[in-house]
KEVEXLUM-213703 format. One record per residue: chain; residue in three letters; residue number from 1; z negated, y negated, x negated of N, C-alpha, C in turn. Coordinates in steps of 0.05 Angstrom, whole numbers, plus 5000, padded with zeros to 4 digits. Each point is the difference from the previous one (the first is absolute). Layout:
N
- A, ALA, NUM, Z, Y, X, Z, Y, X, Z, Y, X
...
//
This chain:
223
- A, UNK, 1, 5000, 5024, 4983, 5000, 4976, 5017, 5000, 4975, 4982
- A, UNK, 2, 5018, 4981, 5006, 4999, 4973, 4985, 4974, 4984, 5003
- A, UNK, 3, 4997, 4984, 4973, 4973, 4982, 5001, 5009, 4981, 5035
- A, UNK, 4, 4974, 4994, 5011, 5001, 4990, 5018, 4978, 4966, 4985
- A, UNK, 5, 5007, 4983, 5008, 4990, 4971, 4996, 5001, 4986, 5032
- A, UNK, 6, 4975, 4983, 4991, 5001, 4975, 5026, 5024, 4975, 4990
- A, UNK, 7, 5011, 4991, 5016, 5014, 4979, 5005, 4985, 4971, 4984
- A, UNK, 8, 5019, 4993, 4978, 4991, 4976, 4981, 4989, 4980, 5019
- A, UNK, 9, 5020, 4995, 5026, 4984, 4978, 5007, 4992, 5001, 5033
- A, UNK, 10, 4968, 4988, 4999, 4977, 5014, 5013, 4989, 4972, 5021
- A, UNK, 11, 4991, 5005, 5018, 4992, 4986, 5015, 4977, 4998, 4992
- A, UNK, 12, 4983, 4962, 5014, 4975, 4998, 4980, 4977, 5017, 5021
- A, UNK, 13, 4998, 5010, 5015, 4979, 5013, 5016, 5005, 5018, 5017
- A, UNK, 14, 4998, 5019, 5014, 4995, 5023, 5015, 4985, 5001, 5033
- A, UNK, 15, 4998, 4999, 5025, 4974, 5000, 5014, 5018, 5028, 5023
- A, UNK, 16, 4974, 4999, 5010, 5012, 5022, 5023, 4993, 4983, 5024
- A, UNK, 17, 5031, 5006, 5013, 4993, 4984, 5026, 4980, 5023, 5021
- A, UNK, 18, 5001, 4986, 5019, 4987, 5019, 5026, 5005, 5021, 5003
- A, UNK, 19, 5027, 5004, 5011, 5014, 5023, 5002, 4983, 5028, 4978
- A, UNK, 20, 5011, 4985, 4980, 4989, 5035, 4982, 4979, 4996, 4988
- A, UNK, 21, 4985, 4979, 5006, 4966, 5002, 5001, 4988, 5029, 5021
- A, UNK, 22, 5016, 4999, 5025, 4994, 5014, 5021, 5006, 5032, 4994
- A, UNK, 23, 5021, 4998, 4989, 5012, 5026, 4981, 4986, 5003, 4981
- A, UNK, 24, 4990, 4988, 4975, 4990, 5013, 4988, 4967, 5008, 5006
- A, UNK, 25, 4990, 4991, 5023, 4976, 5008, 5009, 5003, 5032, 5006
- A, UNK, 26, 5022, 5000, 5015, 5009, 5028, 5006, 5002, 5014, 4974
- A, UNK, 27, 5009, 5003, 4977, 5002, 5020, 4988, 4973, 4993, 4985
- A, UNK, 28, 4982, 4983, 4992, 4978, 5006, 4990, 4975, 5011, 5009
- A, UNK, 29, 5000, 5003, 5035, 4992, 5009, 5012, 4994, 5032, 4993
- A, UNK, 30, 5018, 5016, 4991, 5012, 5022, 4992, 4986, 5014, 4973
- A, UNK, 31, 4993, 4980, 4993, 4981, 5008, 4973, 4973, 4981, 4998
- A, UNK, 32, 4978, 5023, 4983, 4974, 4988, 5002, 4997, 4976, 4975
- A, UNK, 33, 4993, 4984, 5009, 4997, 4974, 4984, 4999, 5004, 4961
- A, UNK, 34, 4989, 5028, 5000, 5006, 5001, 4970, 5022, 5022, 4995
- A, UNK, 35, 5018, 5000, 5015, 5031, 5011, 4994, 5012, 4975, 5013
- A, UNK, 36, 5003, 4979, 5004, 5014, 4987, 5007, 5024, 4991, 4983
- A, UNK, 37, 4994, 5004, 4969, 5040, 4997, 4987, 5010, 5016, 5012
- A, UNK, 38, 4993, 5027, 5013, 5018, 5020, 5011, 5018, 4988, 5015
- A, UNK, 39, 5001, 4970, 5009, 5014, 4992, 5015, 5020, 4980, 4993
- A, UNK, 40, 5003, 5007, 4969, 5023, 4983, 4989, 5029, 5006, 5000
- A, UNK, 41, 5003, 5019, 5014, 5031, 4991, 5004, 5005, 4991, 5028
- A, UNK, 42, 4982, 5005, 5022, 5003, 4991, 5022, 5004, 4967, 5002
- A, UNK, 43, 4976, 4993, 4984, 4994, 4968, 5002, 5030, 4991, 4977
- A, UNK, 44, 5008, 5008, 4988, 5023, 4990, 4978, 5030, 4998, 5018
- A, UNK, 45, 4990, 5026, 5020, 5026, 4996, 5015, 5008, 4984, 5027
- A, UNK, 46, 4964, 5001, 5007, 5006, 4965, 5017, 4998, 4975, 4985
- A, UNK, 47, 5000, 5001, 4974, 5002, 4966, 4996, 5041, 5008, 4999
- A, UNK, 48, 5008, 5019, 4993, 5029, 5001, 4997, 5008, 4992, 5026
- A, UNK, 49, 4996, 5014, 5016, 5005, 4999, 5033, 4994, 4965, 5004
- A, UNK, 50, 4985, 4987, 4994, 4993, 4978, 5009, 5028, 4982, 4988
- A, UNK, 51, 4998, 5002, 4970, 5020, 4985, 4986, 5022, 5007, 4985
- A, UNK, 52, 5000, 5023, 5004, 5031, 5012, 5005, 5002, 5017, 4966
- A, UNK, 53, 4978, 4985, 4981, 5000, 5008, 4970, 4968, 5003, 4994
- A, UNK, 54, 4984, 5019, 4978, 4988, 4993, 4996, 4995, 4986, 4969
- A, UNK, 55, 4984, 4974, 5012, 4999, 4973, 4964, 4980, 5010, 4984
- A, UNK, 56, 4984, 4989, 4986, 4987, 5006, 4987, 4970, 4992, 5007
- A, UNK, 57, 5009, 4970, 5013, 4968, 4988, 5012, 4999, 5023, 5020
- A, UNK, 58, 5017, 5017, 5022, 4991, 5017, 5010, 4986, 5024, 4989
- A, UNK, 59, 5003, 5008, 4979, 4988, 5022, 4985, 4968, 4987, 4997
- A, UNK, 60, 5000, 4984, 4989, 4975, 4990, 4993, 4990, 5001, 5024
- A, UNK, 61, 5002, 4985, 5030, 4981, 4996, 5020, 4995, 5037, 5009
- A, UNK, 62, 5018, 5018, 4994, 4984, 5025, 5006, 4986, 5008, 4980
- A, UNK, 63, 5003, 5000, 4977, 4978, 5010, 4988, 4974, 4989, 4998
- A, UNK, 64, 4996, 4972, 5005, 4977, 4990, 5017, 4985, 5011, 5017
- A, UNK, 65, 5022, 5006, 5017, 4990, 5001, 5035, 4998, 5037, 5002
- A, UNK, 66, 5008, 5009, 4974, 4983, 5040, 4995, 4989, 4995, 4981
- A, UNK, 67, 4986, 4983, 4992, 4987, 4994, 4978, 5006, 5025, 4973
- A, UNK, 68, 5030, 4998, 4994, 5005, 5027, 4978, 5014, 4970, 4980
- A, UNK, 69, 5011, 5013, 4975, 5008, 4988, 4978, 5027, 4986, 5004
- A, UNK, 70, 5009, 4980, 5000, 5024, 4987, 5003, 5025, 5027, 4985
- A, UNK, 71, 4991, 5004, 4976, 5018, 5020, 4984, 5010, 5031, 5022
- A, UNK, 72, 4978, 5013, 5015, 5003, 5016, 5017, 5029, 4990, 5023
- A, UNK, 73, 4992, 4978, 5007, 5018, 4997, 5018, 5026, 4997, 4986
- A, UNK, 74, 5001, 4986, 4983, 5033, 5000, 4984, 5002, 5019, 4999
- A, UNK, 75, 4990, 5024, 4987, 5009, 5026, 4994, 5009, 5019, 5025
- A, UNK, 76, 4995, 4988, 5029, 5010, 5010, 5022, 5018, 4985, 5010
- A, UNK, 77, 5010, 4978, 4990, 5024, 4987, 5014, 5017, 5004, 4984
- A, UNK, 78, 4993, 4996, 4979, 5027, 5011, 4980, 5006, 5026, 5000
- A, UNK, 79, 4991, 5019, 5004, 5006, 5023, 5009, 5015, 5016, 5018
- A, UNK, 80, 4990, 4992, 5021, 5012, 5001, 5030, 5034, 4980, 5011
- A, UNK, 81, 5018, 5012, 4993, 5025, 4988, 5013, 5003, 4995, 5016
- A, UNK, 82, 4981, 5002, 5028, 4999, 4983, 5020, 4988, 4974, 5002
- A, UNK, 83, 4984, 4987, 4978, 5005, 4979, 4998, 5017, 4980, 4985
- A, UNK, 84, 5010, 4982, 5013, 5007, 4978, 4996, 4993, 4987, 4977
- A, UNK, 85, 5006, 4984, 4978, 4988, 4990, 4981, 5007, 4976, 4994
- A, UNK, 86, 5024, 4993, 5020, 5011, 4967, 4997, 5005, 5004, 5027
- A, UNK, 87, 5006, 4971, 5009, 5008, 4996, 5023, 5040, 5019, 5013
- A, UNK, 88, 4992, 4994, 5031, 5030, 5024, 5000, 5006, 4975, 5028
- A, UNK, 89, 5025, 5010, 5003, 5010, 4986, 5023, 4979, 5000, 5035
- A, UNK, 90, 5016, 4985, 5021, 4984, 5016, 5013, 5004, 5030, 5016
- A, UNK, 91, 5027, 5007, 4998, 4999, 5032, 4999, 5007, 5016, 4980
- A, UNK, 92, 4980, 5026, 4990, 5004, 5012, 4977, 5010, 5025, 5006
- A, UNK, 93, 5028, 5003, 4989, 5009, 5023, 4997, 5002, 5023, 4987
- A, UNK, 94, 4987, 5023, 5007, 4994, 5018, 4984, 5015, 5020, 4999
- A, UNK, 95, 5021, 5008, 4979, 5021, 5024, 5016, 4995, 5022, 4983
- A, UNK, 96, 4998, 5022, 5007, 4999, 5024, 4990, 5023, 5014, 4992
- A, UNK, 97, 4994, 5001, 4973, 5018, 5002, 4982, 5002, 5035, 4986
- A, UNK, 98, 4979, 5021, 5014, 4989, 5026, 4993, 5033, 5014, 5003
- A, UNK, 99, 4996, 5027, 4991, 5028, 5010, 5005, 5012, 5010, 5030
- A, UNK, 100, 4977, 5000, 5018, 5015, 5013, 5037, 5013, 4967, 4994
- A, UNK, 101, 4990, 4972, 5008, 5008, 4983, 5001, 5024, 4995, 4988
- A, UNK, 102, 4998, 5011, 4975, 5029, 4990, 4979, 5016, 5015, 5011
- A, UNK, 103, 4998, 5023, 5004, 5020, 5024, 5011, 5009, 4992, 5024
- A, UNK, 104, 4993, 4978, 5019, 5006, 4993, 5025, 5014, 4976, 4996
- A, UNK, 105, 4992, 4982, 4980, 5017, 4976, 5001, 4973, 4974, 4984
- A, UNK, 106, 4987, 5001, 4992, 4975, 4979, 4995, 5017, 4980, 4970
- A, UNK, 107, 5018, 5012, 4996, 5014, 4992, 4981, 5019, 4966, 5010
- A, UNK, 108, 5008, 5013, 5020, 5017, 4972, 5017, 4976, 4988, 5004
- A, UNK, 109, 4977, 4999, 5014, 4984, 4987, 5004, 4994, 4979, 4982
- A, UNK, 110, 4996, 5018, 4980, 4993, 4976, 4978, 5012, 4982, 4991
- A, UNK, 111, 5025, 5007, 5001, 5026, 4985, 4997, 5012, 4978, 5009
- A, UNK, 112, 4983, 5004, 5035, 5003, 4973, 5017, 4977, 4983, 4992
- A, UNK, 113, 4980, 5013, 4997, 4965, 4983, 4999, 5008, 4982, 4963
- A, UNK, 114, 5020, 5008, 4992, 5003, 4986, 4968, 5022, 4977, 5006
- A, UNK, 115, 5021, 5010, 5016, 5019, 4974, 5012, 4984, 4986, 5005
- A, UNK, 116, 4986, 5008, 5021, 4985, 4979, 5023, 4981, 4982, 4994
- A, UNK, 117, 4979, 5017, 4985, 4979, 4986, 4987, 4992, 4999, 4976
- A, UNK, 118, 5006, 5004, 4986, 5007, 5009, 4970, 4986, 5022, 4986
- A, UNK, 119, 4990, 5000, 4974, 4989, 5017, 4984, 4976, 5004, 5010
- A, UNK, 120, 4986, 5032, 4994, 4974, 5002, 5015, 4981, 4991, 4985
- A, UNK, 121, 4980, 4992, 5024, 4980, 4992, 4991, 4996, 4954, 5006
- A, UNK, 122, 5032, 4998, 5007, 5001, 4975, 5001, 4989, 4988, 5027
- A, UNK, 123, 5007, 4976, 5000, 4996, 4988, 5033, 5032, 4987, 5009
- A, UNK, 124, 5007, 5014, 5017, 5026, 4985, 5002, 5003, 4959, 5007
- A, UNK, 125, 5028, 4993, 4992, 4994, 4974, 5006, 4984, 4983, 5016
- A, UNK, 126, 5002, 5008, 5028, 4999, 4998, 5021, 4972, 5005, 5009
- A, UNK, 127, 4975, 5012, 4978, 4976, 5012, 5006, 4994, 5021, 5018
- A, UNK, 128, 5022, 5013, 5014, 4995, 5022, 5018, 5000, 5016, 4989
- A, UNK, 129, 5008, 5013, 4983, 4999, 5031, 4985, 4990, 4998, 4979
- A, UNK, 130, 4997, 5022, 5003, 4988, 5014, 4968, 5008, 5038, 4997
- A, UNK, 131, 5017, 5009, 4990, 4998, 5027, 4997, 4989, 5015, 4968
- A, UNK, 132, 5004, 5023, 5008, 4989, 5016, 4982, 5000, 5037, 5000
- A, UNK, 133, 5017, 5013, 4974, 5001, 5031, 5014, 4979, 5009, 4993
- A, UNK, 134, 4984, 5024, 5019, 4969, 5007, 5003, 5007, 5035, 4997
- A, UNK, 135, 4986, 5015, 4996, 4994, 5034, 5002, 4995, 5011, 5021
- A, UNK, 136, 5009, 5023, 5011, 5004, 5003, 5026, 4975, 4996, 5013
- A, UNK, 137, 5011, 4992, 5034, 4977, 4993, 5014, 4990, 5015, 5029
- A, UNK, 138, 5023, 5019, 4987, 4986, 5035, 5018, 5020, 4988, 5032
- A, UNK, 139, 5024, 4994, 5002, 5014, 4997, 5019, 5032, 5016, 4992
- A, UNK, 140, 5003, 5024, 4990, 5013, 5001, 4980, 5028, 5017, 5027
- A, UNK, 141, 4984, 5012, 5012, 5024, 5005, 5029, 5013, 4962, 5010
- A, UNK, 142, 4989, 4992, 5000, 5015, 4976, 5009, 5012, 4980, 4976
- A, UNK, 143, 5009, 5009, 4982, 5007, 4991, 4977, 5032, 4987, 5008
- A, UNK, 144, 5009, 4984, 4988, 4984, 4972, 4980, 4972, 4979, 5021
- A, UNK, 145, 4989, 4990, 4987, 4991, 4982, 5012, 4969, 4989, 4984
- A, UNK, 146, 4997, 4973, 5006, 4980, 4992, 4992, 4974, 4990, 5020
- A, UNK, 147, 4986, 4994, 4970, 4974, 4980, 5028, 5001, 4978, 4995
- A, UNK, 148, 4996, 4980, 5029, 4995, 4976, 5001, 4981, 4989, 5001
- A, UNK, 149, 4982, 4982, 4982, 4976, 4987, 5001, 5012, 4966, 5002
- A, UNK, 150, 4984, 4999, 5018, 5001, 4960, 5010, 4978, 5001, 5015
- A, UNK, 151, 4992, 4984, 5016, 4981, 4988, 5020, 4992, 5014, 5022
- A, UNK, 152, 5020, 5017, 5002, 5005, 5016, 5030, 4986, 5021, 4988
- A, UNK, 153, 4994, 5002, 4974, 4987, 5032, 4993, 5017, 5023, 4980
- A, UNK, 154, 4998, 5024, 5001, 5016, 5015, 4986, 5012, 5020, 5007
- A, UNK, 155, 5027, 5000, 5002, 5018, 5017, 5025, 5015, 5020, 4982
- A, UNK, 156, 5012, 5022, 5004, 5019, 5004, 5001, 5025, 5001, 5011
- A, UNK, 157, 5023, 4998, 4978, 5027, 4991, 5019, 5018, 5023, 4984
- A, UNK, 158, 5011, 5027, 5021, 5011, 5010, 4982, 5034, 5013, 5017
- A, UNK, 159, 5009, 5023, 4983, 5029, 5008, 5009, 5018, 4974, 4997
- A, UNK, 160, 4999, 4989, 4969, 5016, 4978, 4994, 5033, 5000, 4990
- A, UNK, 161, 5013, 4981, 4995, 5020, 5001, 4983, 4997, 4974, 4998
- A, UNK, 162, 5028, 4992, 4980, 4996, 4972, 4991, 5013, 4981, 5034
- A, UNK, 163, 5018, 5004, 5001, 5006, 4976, 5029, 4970, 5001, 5013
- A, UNK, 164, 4984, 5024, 5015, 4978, 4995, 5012, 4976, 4983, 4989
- A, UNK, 165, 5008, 5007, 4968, 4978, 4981, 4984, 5004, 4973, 5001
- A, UNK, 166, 5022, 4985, 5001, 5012, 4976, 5000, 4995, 4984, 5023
- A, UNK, 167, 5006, 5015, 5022, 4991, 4989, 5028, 4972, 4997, 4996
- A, UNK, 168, 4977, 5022, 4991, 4974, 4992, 5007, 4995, 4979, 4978
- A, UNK, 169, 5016, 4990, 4980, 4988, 4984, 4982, 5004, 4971, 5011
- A, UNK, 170, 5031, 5002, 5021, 5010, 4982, 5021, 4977, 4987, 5011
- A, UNK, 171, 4991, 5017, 5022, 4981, 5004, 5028, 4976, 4985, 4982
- A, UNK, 172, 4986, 5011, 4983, 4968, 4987, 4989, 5015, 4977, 4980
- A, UNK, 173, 5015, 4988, 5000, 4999, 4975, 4975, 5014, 4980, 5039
- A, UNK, 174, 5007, 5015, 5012, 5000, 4976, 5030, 4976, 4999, 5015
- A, UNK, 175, 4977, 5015, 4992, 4972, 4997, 5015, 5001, 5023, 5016
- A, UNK, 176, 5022, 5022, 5008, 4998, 5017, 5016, 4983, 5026, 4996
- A, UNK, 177, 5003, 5005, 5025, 4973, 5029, 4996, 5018, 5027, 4997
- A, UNK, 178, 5003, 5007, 4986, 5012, 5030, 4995, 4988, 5028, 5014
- A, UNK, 179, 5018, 5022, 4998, 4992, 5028, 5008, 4981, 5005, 4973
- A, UNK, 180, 4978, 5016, 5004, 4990, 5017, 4984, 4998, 5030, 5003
- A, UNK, 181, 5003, 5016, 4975, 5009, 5025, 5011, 5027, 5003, 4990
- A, UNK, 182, 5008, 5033, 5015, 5035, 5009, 4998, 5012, 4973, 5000
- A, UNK, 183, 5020, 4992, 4988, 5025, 4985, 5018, 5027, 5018, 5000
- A, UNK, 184, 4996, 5021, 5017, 5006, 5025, 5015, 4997, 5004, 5023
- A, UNK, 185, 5014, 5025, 5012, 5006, 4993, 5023, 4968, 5028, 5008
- A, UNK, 186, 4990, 5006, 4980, 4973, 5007, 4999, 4964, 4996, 5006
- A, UNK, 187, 4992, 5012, 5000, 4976, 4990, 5008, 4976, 5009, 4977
- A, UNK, 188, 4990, 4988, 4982, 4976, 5005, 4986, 5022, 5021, 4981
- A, UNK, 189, 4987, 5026, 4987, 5022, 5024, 4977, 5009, 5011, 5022
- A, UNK, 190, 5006, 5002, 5032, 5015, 5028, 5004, 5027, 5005, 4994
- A, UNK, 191, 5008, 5025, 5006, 5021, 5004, 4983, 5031, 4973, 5013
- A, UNK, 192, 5013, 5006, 4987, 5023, 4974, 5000, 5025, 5016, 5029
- A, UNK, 193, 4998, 4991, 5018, 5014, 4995, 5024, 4989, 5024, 5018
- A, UNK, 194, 4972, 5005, 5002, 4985, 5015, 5014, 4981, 4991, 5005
- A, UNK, 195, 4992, 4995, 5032, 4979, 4977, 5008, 4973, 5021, 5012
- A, UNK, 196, 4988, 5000, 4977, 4973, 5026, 5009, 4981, 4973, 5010
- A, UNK, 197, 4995, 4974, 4984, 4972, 4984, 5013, 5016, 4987, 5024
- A, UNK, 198, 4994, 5014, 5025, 5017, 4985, 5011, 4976, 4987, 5023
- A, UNK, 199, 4966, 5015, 4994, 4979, 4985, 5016, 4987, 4976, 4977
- A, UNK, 200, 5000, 4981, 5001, 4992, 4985, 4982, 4963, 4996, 4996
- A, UNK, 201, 4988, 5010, 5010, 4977, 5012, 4995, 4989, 5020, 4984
- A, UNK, 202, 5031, 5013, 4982, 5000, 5018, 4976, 4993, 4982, 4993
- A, UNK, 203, 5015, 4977, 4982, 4997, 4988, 4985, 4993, 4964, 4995
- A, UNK, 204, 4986, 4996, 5026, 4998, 4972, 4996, 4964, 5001, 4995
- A, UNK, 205, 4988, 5017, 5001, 4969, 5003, 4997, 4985, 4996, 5027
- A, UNK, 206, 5018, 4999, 5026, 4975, 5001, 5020, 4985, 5023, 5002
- A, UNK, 207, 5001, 5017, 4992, 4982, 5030, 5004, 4982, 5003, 4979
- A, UNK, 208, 4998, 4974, 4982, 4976, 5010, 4988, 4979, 4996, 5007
- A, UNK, 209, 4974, 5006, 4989, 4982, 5012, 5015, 4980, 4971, 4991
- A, UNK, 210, 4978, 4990, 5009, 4984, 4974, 4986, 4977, 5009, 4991
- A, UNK, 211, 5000, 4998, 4974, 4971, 5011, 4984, 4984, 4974, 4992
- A, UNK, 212, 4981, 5011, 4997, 4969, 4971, 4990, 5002, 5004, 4967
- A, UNK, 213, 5012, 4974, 4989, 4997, 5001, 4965, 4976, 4997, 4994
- A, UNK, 214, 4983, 5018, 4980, 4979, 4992, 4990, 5000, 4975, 4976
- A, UNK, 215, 4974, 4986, 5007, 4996, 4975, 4975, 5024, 4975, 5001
- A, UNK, 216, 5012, 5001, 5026, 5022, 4976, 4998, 4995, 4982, 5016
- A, UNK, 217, 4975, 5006, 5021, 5001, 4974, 5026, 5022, 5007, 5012
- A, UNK, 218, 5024, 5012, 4999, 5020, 5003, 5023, 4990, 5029, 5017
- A, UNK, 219, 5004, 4989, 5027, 4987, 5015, 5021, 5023, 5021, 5006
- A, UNK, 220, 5024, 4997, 4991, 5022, 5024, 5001, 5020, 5002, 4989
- A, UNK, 221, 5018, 5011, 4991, 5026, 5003, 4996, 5011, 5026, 5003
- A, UNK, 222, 5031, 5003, 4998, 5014, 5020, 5007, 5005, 5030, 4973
- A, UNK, 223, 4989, 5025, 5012, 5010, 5014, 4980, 5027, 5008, 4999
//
């Protein structure tokens, strides 16, 4: 794996807004006050979530706030390729570049995301993109396809080629809301022009069942 570094140039301070104040109550919740670094990648990945990268004043305000060694936490951001380490557009494109993907086409993909937005790792002109090729992300029946991280969260968008890629780069640089998922005439992996989910209660999660999380304050969620 290549050396990973923070971004030369750094914002002068860090805070957590409300939002993932409320979030990170939830995952500290989770552990007893003297395991609480246990909860450093959670809290690293909502300051990402918040600001799209994580800086360096952000490193520091968690190792504060788990009272562990500033050095600990570098050694987990630099590490981990899901974070961010400079700023990225506001949607980040992640395309999987593993071999089902390549074998399907992830190759054109990249091809448009380098026209379009240029070299990875960049921010395109325009501040809306940012791509980048990643190791597979276990969607390997619905190959090519990547994930999308922006504001809306982290989706998958898959059964690509390059024209389909072009249009969705279209659709989100005009403000529009895209399909997530197949862009197939499919539903979720079933097989390709055989419609088995055809009750959508397979697969949209109403049948799961509501369990009580221990140590979170949340009164339920779905298994």
């Amino acid at each position: 794996m290549s050396v990973r570094r923070l971004a030369k140039e750094q914002p002068a301070n860090f805070t957590f807004n409300a939002k993932s104040e409320a979030e990170i109550a939830f995952w500290l919740g989770k552990y007893p006050e003297t395991r609480k670094a246990s909860a450093v990648i959670p809290l690293l990945w909502i300051a990402q979530k918040q600001e799209g990268w994580v800086s360096e004043p952000a490193l520091r305000v968690v190792a504060d706030r788990l009272e562990m060694p500033y050095i600990r936490v570098y050694e987990v951001v630099t590490f981990y390729t899901m974070y961010n380490l400079a700023p990225v557009g506001e949607h980040l494109i992640q395309v999987c570049g593993t071999t089902p993907c390549m074998l399907r086409g992830s190759d054109e993909l990249i091809k448009v995301c380098k026209s379009r937005i240029g070299e990875a790792g960049t921010v395109s002109a325009d501040g809306k993109f940012t791509w980048t090729e990643v190791e597979c992300m276990g969607a390997c029946a619905n190959a090519p396809m990547f994930q999308l991280a922006n504001a809306d969260g982290d989706h998958y968008v898959e059964d690509l080629d390059g024209p389909k890629l072009e249009q969705i780069l279209d659709d989100l640089a005009a403000g529009k809301q895209i399909k997530y998922g197949p862009h197939s005439d499919r539903t979720a992996s079933e097989p390709h022009g055989t419609k088995v989910l055809t009750d959508p209660s397979l697969y949209d999660g109403s049948r799961a069942k509501k369990i009580k999380l221990p140590n979170t304050g949340k009164a339920e969620a779905k298994s």
